[in-house]
PyMOL CGO cylinders between C-alpha atoms (Angstrom):
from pymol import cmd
from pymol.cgo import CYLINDER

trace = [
    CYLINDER, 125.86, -114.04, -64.78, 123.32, -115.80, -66.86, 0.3, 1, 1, 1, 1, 1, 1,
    CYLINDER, 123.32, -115.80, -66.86, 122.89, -119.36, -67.41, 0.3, 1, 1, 1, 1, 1, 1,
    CYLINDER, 122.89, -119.36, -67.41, 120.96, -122.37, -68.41, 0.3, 1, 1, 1, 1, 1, 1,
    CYLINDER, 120.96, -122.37, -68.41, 118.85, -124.34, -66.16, 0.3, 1, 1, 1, 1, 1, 1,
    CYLINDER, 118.85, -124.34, -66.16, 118.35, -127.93, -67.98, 0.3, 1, 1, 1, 1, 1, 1,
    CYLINDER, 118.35, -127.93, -67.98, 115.46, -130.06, -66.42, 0.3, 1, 1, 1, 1, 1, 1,
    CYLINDER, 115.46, -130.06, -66.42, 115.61, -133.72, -66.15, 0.3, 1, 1, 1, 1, 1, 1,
    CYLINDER, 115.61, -133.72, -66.15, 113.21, -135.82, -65.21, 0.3, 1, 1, 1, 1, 1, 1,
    CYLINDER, 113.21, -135.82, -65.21, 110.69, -137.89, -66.30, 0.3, 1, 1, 1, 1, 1, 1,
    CYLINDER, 110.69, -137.89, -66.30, 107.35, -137.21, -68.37, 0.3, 1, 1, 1, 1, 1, 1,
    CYLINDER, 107.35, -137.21, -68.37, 104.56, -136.25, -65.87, 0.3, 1, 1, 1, 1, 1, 1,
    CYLINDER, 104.56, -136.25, -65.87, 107.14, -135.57, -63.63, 0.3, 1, 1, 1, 1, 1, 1,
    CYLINDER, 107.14, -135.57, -63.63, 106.00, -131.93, -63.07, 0.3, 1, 1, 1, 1, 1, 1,
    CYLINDER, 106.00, -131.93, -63.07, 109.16, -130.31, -65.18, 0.3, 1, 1, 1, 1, 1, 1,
    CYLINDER, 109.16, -130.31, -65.18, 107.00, -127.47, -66.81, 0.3, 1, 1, 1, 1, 1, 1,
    CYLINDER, 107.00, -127.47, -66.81, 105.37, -126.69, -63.27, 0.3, 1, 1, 1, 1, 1, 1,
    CYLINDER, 105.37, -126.69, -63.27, 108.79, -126.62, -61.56, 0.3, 1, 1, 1, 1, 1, 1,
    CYLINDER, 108.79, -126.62, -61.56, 109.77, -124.02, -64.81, 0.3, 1, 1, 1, 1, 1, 1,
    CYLINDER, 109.77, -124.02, -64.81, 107.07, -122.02, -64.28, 0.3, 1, 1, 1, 1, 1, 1,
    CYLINDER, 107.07, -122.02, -64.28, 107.80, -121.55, -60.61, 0.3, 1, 1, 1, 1, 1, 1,
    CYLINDER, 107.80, -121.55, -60.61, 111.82, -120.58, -61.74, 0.3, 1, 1, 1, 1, 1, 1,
    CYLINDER, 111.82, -120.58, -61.74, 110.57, -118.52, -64.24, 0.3, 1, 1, 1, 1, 1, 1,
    CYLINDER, 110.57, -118.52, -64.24, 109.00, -116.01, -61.82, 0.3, 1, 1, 1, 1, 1, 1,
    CYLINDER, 109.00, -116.01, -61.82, 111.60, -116.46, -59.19, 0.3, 1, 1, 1, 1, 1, 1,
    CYLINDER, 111.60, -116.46, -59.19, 114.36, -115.53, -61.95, 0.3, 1, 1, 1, 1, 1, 1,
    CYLINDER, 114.36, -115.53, -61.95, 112.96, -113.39, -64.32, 0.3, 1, 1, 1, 1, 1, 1,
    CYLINDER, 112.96, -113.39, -64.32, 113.86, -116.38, -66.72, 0.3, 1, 1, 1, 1, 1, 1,
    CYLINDER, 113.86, -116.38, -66.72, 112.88, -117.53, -70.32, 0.3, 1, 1, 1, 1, 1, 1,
    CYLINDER, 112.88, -117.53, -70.32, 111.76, -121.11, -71.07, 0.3, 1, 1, 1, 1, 1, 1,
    CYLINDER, 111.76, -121.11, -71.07, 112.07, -122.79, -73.53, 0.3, 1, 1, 1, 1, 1, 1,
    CYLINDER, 112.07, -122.79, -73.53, 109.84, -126.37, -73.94, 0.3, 1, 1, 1, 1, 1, 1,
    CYLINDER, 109.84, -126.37, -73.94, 110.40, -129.01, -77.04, 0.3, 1, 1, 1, 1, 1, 1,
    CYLINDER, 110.40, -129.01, -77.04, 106.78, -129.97, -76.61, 0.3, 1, 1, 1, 1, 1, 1,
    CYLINDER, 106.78, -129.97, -76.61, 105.67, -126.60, -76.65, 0.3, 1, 1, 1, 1, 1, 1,
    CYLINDER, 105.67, -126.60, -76.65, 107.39, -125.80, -80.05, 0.3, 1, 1, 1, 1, 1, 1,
    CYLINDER, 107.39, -125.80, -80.05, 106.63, -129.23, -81.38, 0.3, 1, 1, 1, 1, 1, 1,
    CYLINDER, 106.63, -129.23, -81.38, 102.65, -128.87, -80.79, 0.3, 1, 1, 1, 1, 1, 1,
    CYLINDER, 102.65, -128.87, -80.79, 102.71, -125.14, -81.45, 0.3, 1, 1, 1, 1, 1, 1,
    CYLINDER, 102.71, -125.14, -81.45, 103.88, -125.64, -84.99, 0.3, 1, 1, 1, 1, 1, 1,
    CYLINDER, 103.88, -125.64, -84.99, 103.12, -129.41, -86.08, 0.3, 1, 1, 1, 1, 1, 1,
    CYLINDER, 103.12, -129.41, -86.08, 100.34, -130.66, -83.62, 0.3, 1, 1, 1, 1, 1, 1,
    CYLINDER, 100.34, -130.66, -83.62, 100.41, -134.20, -82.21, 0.3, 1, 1, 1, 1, 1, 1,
    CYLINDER, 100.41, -134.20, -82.21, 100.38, -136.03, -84.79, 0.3, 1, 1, 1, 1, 1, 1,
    CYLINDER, 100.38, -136.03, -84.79, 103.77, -136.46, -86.60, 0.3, 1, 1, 1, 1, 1, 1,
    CYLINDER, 103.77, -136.46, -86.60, 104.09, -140.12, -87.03, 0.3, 1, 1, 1, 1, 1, 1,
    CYLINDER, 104.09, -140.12, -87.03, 107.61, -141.77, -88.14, 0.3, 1, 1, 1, 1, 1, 1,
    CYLINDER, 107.61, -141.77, -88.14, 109.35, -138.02, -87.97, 0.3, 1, 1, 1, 1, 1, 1,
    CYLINDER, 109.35, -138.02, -87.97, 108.58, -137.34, -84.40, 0.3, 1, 1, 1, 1, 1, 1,
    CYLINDER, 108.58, -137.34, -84.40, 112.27, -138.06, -83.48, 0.3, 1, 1, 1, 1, 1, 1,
    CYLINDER, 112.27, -138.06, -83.48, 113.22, -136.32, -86.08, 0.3, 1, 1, 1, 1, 1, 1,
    CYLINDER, 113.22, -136.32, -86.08, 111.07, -132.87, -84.95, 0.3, 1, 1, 1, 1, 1, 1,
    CYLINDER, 111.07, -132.87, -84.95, 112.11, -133.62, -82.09, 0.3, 1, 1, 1, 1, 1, 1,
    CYLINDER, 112.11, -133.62, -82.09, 116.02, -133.66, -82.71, 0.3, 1, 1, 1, 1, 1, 1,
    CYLINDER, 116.02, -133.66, -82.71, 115.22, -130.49, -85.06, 0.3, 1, 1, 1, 1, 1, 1,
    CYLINDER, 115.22, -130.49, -85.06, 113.36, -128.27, -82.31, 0.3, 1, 1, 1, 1, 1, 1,
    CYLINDER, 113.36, -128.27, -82.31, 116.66, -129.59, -79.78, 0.3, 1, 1, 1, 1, 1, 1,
    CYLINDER, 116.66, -129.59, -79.78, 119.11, -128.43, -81.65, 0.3, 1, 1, 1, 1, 1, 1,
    CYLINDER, 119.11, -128.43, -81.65, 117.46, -124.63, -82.57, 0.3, 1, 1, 1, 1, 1, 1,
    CYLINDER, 117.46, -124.63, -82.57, 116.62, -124.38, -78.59, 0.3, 1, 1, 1, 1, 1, 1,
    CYLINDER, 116.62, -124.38, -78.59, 120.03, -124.74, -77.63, 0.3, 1, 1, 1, 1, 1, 1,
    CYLINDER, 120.03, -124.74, -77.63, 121.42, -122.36, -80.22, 0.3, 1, 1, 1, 1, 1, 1,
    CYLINDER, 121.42, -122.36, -80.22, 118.33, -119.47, -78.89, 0.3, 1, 1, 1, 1, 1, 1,
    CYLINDER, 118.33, -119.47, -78.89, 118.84, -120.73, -75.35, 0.3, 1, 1, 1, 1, 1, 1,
    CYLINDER, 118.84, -120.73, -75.35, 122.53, -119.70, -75.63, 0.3, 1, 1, 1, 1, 1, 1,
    CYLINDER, 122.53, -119.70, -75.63, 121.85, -116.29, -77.48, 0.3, 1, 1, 1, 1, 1, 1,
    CYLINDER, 121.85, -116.29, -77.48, 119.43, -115.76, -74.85, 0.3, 1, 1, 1, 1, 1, 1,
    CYLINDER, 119.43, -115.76, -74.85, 122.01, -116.25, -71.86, 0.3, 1, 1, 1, 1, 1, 1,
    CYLINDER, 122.01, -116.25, -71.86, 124.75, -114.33, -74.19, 0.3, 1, 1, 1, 1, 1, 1,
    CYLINDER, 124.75, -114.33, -74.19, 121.91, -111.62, -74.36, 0.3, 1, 1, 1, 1, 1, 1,
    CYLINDER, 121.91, -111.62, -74.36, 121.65, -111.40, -70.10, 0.3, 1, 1, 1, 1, 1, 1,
    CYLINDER, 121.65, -111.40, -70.10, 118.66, -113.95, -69.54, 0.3, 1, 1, 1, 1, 1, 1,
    CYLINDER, 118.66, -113.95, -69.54, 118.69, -116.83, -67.26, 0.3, 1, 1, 1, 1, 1, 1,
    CYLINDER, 118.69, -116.83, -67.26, 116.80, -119.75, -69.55, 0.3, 1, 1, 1, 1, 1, 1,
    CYLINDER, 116.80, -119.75, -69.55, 115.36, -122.63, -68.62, 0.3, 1, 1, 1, 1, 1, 1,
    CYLINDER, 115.36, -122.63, -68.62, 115.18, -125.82, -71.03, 0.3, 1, 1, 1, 1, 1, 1,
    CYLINDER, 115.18, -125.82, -71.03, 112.45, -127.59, -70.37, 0.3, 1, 1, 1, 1, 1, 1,
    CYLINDER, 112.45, -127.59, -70.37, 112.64, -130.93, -72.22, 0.3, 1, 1, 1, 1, 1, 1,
    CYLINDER, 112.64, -130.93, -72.22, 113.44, -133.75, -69.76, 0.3, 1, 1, 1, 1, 1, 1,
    CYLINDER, 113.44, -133.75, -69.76, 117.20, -134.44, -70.67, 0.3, 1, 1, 1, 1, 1, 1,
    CYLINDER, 117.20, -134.44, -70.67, 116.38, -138.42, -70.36, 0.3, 1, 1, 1, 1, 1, 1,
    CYLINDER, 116.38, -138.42, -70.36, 119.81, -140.12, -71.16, 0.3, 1, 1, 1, 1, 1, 1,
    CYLINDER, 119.81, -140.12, -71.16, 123.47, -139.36, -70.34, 0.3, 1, 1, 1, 1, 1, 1,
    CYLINDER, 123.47, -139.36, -70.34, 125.00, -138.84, -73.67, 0.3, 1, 1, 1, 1, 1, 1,
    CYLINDER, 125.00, -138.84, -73.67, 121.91, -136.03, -74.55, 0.3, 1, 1, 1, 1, 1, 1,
    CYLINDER, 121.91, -136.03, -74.55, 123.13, -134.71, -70.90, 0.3, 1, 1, 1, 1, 1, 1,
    CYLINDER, 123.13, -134.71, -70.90, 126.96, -134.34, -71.60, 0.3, 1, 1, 1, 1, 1, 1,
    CYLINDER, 126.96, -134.34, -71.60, 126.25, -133.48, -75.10, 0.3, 1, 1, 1, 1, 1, 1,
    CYLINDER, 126.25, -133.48, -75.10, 124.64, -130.24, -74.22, 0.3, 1, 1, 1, 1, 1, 1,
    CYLINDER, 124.64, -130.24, -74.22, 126.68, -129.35, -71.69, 0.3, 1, 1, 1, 1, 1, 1,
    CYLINDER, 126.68, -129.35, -71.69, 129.39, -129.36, -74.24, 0.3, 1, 1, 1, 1, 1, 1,
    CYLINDER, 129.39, -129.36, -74.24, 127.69, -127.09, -76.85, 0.3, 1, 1, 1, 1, 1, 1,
    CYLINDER, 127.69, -127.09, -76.85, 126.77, -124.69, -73.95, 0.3, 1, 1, 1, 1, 1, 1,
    CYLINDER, 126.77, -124.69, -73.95, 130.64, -124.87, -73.03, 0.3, 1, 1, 1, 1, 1, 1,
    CYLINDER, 130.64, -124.87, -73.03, 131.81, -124.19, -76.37, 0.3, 1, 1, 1, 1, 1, 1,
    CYLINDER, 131.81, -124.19, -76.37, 129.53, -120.79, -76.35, 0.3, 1, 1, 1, 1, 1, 1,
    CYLINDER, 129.53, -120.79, -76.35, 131.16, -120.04, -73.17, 0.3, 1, 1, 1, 1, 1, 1,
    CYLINDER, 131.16, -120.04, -73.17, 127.62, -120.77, -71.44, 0.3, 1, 1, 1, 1, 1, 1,
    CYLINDER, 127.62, -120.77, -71.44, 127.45, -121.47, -68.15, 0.3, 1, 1, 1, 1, 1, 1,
    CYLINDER, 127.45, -121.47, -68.15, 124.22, -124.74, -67.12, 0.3, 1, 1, 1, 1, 1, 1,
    CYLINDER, 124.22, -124.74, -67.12, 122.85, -126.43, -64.50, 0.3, 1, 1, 1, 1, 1, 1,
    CYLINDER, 122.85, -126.43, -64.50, 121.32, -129.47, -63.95, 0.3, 1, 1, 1, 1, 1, 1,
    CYLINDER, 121.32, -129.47, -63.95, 118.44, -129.87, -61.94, 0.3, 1, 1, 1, 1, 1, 1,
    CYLINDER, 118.44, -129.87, -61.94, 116.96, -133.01, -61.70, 0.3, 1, 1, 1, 1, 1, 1,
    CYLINDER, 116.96, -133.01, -61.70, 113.15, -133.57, -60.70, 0.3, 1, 1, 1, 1, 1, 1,
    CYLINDER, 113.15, -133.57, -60.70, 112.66, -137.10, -58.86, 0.3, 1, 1, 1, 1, 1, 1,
    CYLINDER, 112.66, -137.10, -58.86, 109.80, -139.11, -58.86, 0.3, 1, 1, 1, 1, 1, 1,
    CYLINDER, 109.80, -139.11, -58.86, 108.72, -142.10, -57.11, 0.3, 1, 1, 1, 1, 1, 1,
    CYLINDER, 108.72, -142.10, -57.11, 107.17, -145.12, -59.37, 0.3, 1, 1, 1, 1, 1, 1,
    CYLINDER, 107.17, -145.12, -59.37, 103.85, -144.97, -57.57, 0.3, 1, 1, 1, 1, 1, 1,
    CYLINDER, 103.85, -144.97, -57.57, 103.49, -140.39, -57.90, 0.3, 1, 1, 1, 1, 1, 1,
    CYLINDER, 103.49, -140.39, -57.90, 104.54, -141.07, -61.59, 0.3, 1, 1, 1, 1, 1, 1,
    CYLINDER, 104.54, -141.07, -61.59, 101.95, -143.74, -62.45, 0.3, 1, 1, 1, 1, 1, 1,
    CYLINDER, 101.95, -143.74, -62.45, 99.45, -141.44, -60.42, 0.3, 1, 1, 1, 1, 1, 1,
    CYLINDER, 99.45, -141.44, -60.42, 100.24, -138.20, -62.94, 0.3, 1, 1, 1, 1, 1, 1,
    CYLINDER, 100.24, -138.20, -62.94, 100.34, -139.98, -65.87, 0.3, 1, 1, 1, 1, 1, 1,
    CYLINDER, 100.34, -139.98, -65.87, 96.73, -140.94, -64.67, 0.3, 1, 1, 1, 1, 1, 1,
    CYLINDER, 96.73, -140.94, -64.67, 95.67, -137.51, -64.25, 0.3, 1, 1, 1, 1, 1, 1,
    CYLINDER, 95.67, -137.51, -64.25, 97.31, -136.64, -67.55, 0.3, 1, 1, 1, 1, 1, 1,
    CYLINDER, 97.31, -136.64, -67.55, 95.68, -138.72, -69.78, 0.3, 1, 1, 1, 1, 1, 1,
    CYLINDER, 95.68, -138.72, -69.78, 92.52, -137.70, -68.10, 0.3, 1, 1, 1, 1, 1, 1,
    CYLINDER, 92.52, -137.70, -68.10, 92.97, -134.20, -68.89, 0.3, 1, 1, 1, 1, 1, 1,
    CYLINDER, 92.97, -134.20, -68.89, 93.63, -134.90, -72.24, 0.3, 1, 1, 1, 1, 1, 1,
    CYLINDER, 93.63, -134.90, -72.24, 90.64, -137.44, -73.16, 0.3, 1, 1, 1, 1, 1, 1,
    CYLINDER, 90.64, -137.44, -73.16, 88.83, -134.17, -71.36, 0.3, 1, 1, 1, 1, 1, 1,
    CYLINDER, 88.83, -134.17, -71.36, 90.26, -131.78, -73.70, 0.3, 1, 1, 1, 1, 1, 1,
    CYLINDER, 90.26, -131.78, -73.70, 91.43, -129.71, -70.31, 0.3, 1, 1, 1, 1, 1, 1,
    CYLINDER, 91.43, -129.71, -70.31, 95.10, -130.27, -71.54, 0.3, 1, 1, 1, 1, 1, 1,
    CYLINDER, 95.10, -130.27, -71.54, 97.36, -130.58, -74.81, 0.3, 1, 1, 1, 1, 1, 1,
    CYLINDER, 97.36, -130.58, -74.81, 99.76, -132.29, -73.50, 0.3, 1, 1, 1, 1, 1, 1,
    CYLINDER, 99.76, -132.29, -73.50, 100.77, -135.52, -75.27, 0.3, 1, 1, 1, 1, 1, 1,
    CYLINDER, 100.77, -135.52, -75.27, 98.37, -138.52, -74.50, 0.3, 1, 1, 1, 1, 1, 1,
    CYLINDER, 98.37, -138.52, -74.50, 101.10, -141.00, -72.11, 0.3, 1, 1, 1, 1, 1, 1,
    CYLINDER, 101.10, -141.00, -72.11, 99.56, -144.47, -73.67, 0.3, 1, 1, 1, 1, 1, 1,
    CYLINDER, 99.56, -144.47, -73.67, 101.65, -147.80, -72.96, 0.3, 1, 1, 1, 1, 1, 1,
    CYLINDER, 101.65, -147.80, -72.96, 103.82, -147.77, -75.96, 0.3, 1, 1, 1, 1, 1, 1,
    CYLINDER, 103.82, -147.77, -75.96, 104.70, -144.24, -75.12, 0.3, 1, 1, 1, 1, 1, 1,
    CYLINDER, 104.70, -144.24, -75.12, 105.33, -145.25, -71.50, 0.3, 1, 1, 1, 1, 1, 1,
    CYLINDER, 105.33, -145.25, -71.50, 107.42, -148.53, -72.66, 0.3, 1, 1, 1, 1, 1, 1,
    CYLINDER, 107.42, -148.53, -72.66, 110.09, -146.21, -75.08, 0.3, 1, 1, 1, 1, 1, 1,
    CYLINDER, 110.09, -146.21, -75.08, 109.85, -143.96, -71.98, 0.3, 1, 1, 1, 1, 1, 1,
    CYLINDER, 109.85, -143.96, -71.98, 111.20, -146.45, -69.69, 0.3, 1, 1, 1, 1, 1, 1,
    CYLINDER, 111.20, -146.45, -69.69, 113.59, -147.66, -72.23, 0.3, 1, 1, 1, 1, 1, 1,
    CYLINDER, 113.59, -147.66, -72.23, 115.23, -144.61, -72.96, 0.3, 1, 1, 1, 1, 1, 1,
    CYLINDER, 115.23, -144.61, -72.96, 115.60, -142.93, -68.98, 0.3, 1, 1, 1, 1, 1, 1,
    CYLINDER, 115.60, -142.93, -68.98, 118.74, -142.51, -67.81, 0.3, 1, 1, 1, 1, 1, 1,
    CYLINDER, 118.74, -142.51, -67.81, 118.60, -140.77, -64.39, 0.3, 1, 1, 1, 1, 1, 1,
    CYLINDER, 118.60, -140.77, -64.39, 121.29, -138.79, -63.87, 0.3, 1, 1, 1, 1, 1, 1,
    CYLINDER, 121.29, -138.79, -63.87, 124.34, -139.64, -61.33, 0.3, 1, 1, 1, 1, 1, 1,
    CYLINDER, 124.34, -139.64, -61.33, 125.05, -137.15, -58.35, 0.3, 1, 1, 1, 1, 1, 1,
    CYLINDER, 125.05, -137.15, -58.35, 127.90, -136.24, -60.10, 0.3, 1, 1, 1, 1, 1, 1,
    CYLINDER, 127.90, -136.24, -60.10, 126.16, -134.57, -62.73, 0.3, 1, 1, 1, 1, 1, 1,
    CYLINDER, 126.16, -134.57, -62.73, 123.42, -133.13, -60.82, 0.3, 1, 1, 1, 1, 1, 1,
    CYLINDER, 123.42, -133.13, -60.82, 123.38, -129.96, -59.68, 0.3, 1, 1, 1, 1, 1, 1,
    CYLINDER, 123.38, -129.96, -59.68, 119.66, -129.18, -57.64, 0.3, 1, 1, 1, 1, 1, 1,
    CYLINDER, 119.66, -129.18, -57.64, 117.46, -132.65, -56.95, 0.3, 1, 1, 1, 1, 1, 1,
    CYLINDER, 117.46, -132.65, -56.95, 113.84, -131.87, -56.38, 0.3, 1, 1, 1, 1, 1, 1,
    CYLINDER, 113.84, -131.87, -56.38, 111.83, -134.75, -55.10, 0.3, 1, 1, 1, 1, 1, 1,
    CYLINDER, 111.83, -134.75, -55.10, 108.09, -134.05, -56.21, 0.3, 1, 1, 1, 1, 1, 1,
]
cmd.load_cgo(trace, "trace")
């Protein structure tokens, strides 16, 4: 039966590597907020970021779930940082009769620093188009992370 994989973890925390690896192992479909969000409105959306970013949530669950209805496993890759967002889309995947995971990616403070490093590197470089991780980023980060209790974990993958 199909499902939903949801990753959690933090930015840099190697999410979209970890979905590339299910991807192949499954045959699965991802499906990344920052991918959509750069694709169609670049980096730059100023005060309606959150908003974009609420928008682009809300049509990837309702694919994601067509997709799993339609035989695919999918895999949401968009970090899942607090509890409510968590339990909030496990319910809408319950109400579609969808079955998800969690899998949570774990990263030590001192790996984390180091890829956020590398990240912003790659970006100044133009070898990435990721979002730049600058300190107000990394401050609302922080603020907003939530990491998820065992009880609502499914897989934990320390990176």
């Amino acid at each position: 039966m199909a499902k939903i994989i949801m990753l959690c973890g933090k930015l840099c925390s190697g999410k979209s590597t970890y979905a590339a690896r299910l991807k192949n192992e499954l045959n699965a479909v991802i499906l990344s907020v920052d991918e959509l969000m750069i694709t169609l409105l670049g980096k730059e959306t100023g005060e309606m970021h959150d908003e974009y970013v609420r928008r682009s949530k809300d049509y990837l669950f309702r694919k994601a779930a067509e997709i799993v209805n339609s035989g695919s496993d999918v895999i949401l890759d968009q970090g899942f940082w607090s509890h409510s967002e968590r339990e909030n889309a496990k319910s809408f995947f319950s109400s579609q009769n969808v079955k998800c995971e969690l899998h949570y990616l774990y990263i030590s403070d001192d790996e984390w620093s180091r890829r956020i490093e590398k990240r912003n590197a790659e970006v100044l470089d133009g070898r990435s188009d990721a979002y730049f991780v600058d300190d107000g980023l990394k401050a609302k980060f922080i603020s907003m992370f939530e990491a998820p209790d065992e009880d609502e974990t499914d897989i934990i993958v320390e990176v």
